[in-house]
C-alpha positions as CSV (number, residue, x, y, z in Angstrom):
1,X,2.4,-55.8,-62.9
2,X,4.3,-52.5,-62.3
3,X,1.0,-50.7,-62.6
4,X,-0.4,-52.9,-59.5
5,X,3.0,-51.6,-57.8
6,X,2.1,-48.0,-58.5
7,X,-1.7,-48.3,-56.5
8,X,0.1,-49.5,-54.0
9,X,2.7,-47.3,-53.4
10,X,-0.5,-45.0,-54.0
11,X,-2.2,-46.8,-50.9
12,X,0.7,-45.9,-48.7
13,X,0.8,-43.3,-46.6
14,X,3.8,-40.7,-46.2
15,X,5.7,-41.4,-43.1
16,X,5.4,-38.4,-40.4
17,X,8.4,-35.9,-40.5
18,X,8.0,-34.9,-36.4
19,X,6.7,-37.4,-34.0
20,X,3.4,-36.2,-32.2
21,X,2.1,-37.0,-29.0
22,X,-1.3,-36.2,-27.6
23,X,-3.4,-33.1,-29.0
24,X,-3.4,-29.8,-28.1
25,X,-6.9,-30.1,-26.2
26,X,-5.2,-32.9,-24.5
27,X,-2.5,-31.2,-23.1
28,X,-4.2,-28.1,-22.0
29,X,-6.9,-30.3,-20.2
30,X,-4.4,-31.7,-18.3
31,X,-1.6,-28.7,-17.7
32,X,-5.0,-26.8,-16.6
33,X,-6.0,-29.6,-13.9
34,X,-2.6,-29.5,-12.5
35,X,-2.4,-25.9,-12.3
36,X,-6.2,-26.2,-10.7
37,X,-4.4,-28.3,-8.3
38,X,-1.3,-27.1,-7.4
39,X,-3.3,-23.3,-6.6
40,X,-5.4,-25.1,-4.4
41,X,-2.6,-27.5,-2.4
42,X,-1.1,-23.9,-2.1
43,X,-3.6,-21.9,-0.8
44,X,-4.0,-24.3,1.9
45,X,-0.8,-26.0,3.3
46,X,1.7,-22.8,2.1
47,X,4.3,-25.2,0.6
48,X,5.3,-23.4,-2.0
49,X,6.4,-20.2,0.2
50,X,9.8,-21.6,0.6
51,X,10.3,-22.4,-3.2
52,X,8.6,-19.0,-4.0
53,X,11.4,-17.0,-1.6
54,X,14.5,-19.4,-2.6
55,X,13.4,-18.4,-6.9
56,X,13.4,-14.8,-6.1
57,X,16.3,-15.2,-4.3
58,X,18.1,-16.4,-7.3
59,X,15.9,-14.2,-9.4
60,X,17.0,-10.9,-7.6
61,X,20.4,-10.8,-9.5
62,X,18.9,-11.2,-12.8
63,X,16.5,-8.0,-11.6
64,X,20.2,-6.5,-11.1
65,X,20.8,-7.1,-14.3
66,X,18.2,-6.0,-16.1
67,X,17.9,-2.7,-14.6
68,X,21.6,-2.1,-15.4
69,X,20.7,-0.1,-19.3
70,X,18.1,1.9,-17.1
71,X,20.6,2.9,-14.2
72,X,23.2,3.9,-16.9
73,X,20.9,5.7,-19.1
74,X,20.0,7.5,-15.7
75,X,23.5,8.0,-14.7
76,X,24.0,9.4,-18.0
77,X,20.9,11.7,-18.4
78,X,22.5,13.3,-14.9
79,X,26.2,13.6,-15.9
80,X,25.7,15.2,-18.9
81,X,22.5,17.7,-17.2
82,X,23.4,21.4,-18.3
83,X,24.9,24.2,-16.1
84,X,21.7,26.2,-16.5
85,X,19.4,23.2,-15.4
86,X,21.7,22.7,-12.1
87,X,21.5,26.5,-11.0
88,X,17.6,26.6,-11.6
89,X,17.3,23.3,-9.4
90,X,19.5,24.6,-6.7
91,X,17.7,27.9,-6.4
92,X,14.4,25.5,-6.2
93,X,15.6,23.7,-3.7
94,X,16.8,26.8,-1.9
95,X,13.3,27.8,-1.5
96,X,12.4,24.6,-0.6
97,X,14.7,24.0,1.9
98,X,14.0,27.9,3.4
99,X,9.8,26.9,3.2
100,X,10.5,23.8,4.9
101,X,12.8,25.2,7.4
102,X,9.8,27.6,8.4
103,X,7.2,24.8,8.4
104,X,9.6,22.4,10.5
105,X,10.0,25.4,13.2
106,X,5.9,25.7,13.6
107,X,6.1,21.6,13.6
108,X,8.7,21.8,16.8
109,X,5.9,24.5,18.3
110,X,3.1,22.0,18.0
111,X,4.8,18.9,18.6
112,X,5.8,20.5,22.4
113,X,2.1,21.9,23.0
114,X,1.2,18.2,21.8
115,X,3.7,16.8,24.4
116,X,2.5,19.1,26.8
117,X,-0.9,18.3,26.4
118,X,-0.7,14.2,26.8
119,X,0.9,15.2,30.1
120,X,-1.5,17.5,31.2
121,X,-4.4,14.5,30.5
122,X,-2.2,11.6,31.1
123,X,-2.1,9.9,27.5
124,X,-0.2,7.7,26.4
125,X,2.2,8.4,23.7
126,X,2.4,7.9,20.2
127,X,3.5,5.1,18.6
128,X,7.2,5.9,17.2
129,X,7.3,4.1,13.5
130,X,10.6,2.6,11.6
131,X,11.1,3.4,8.3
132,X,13.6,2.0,5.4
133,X,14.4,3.9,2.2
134,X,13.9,1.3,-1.0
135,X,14.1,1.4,-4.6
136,X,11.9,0.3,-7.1
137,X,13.5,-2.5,-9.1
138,X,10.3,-4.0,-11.1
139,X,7.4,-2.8,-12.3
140,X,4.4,-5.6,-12.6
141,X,3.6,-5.8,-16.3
142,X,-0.1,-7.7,-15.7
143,X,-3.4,-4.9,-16.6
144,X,-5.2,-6.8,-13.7
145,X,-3.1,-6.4,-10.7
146,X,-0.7,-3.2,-9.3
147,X,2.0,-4.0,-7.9
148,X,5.7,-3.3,-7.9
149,X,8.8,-5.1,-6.5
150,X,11.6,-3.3,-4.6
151,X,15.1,-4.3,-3.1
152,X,14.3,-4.2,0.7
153,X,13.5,-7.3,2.1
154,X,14.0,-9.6,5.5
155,X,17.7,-9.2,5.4
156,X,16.4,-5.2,5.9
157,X,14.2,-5.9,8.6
158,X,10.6,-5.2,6.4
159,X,8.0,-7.2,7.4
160,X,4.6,-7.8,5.6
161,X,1.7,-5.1,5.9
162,X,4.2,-2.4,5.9
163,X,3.2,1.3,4.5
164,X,5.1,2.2,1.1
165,X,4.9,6.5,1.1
166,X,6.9,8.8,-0.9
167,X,7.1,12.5,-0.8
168,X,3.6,13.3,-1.0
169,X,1.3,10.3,0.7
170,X,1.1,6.8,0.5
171,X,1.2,4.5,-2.1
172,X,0.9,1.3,-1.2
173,X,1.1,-1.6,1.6
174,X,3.4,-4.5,1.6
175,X,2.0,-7.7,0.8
176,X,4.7,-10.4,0.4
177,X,8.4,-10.2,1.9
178,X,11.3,-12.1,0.3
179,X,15.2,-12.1,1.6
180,X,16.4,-9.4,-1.0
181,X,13.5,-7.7,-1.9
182,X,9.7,-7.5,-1.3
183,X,6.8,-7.3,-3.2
184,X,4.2,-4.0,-2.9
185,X,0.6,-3.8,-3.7
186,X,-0.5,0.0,-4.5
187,X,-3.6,1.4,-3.1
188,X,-5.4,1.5,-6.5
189,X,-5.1,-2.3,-6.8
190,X,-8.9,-4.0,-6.4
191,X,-7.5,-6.5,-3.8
192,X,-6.4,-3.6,-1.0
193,X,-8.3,-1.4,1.3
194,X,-7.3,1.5,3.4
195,X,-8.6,3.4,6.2
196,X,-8.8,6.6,5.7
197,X,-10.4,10.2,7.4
198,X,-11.5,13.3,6.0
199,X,-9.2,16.0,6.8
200,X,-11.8,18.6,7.0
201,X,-14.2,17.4,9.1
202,X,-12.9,14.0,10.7
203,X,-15.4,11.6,8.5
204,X,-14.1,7.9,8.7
205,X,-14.0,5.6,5.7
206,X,-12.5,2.8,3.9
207,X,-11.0,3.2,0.7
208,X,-11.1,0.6,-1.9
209,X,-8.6,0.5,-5.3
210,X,-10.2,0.5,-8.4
211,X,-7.5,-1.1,-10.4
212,X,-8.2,0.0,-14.0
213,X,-7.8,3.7,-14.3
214,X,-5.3,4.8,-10.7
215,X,-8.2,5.9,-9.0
216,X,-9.6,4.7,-5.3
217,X,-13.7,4.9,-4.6
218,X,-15.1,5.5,-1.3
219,X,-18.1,2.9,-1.8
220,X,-21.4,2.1,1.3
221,X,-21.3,5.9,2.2
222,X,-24.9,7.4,2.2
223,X,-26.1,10.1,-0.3
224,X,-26.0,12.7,2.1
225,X,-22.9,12.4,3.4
226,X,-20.9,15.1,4.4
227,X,-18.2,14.9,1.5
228,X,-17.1,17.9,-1.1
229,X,-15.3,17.7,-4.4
230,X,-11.3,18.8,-3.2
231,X,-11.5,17.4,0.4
232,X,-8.6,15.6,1.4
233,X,-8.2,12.1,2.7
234,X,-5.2,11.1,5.1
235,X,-4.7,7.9,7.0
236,X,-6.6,7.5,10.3
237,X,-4.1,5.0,11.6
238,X,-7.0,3.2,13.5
239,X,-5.8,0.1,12.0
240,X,-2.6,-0.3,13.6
241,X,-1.0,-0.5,9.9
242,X,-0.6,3.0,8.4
243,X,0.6,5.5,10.6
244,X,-2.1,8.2,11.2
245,X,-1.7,11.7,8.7
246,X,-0.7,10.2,5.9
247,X,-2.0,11.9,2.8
248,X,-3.9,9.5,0.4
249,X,-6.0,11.1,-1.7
250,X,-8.3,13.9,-2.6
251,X,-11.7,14.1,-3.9
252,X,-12.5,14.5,-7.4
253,X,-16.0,13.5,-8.3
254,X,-19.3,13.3,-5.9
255,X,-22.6,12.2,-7.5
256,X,-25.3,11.2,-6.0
257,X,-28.6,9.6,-8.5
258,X,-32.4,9.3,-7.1
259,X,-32.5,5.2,-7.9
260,X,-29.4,4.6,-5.1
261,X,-29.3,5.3,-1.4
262,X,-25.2,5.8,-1.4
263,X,-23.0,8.6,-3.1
264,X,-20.8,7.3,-5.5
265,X,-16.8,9.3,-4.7
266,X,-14.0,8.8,-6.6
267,X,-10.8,9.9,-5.2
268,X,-7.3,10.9,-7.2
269,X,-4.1,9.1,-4.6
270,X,-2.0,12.1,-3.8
271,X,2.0,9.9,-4.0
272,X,3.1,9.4,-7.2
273,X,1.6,5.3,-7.8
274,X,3.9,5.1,-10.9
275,X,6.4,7.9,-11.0
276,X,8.5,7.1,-8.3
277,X,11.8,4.9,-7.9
278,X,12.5,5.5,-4.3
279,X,10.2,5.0,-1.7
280,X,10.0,5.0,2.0
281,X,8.5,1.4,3.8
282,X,6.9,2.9,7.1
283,X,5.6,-0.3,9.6
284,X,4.4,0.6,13.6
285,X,6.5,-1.8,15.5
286,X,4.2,-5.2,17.0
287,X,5.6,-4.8,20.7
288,X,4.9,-1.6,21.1
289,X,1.6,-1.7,19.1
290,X,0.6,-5.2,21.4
291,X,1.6,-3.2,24.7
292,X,-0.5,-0.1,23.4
293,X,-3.2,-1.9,22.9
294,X,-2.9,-4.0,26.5
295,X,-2.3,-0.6,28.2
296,X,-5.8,1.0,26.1
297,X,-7.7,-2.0,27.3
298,X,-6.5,-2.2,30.9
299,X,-8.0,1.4,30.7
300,X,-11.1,0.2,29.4
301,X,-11.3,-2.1,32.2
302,X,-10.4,0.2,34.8
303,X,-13.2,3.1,33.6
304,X,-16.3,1.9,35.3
305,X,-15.3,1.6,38.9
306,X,-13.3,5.2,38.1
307,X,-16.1,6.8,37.1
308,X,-18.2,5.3,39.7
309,X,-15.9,7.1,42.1
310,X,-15.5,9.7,40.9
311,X,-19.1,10.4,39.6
312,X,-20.4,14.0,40.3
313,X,-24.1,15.3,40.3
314,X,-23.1,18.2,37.7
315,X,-20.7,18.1,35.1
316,X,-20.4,20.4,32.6
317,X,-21.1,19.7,28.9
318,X,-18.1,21.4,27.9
319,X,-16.1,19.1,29.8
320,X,-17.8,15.6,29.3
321,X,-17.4,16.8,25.5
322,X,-13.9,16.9,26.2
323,X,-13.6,13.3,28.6
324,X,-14.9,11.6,25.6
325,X,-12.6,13.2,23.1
326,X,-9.5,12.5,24.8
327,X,-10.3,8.6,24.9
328,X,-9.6,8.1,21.2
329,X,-6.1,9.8,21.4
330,X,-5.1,8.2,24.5
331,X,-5.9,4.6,22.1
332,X,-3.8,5.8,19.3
């Protein structure tokens, strides 16, 4: 008898410690079909964008936060810098500031023969843009994407598609706008584009990001294209986005193989993508870009029956060279 009592406490099982619901397969199928879903609803109807601003809303203190052991390490680094450092770093700036001076006096020159010269032809002037200093708050972690968060936002009057620049070209656009803070996508992310010129000789292009290794390719451009290792790429402000000048980049490699009809370019960005904290967000104002563009097409409009007037049996080339050159600036 007690050994029938022993096969069947045998027979019985050992009751579960933890209680277990469905399997691990089970639950990523599903947590992956509602994600599936929820992108999608998203991407169409846009009902997240209010929950998306009211999180980083309550998320920007917590950003606070945790830049607070960076800022004091920072403060620190500065309040114990050395006497020597500080005298070597004024006299640098000295000679800065003096260089500077010098360039900003030829600048004043040109910028009154400039003046002078949209007079003399009548052009319209160029758009003034707004600019608003920001500091970089967070960095995006994610090997895919480049981006970086900083503490400007609505409340500051930034508004999306704005240009991020610092001291020595841009950087990169902004893509999404929050009430504290916005969110900016660098030029060598694979999602943006920028139009761009060649300094030397005027050559328009668009400049893609190529996301893995801070460089920007200059892709659809034909083998013998008139392009040199060193030349220097600046914003041609065609797009109404980036202001035109801007420094962007500077060739570093131009090759060209037998078995493809385009040149393949990669370009270096000239701001510093990562080494920056504070950054200036430079946008072209919409009314004055919107009556720009009303005032270049009620030109357009205008420029058949003016020229039908006006039409002479000789025209030099000189001066027809010189007509047609003058349109593009009187656009921008």
């Amino acid at each position: 008898m007690m050994r029938g009592i022993h096969q069947n406490f045998d027979q019985q099982q050992a009751p579960a410690f933890f209680a277990r619901g469905p399997s691990p397969l089970a639950r990523l199928s599903f947590f992956t079909a509602l994600s599936l879903a929820l992108m999608a609803t998203d991407s169409r109807l846009q009902y997240l964008t209010g929950l998306r601003e009211n999180l980083m809303t309550l998320l920007h203190p917590l950003q606070i936060v945790a830049n607070v052991p960076a800022d004091m390490y920072h403060a620190t680094s500065e309040y114990f810098s050395t006497h020597h450092h500080l005298l070597d770093e004024n006299a640098r700036l000295k000679k800065q500031a003096l260089m500077q001076d010098i360039t900003l006096q030829r600048l004043n020159i040109l910028s009154l023969e400039n003046t002078n010269l949209r007079n003399l032809l009548d052009a319209k002037q160029a758009l003034v843009e707004t600019s608003t200093l920001a500091e970089v708050i967070h960095v995006g972690r994610d090997s895919f994407t480049k981006k970086i968060i900083v503490n400007r936002g609505k409340n500051h009057n930034v508004v999306t598609g704005a240009a991020a620049v610092d001291a020595k070209g841009v950087i990169g656009q902004v893509t999404r706008v929050y009430p504290s803070s916005s969110e900016i996508t660098l030029i060598t992310d694979k999602s943006l584009a920028i139009p761009v010129q060649i300094e030397r000789n005027g050559l328009r292009a668009i400049a893609f990001g190529k996301g893995r290794d801070n460089t920007l390719d200059l892709p659809y451009l034909p083998a013998n294209v008139d392009i040199r290792r060193g030349d220097k790429l600046v914003t041609s402000g065609i797009d109404g986005v980036y202001p035109a000048g801007l420094a962007v980049a500077t060739v570093i490699e131009m090759k060209t193989t037998q078995d493809s009809p385009f040149a393949h370019i990669v370009c270096m960005p000239a701001g510093g993508i990562e080494n920056n904290r504070q950054i200036l967000l430079v946008s072209v104002p919409q009314a004055e870009l919107e009556t720009a563009v009303e005032a270049t097409s009620g030109e357009r409009t205008k420029l058949p029956a003016t020229a039908a007037h006006t039409a002479k049996p000789a025209i030099p080339a000189a001066t027809a060279v010189v007509t047609e050159e003058s349109q593009p600036h009187a656009q921008q």
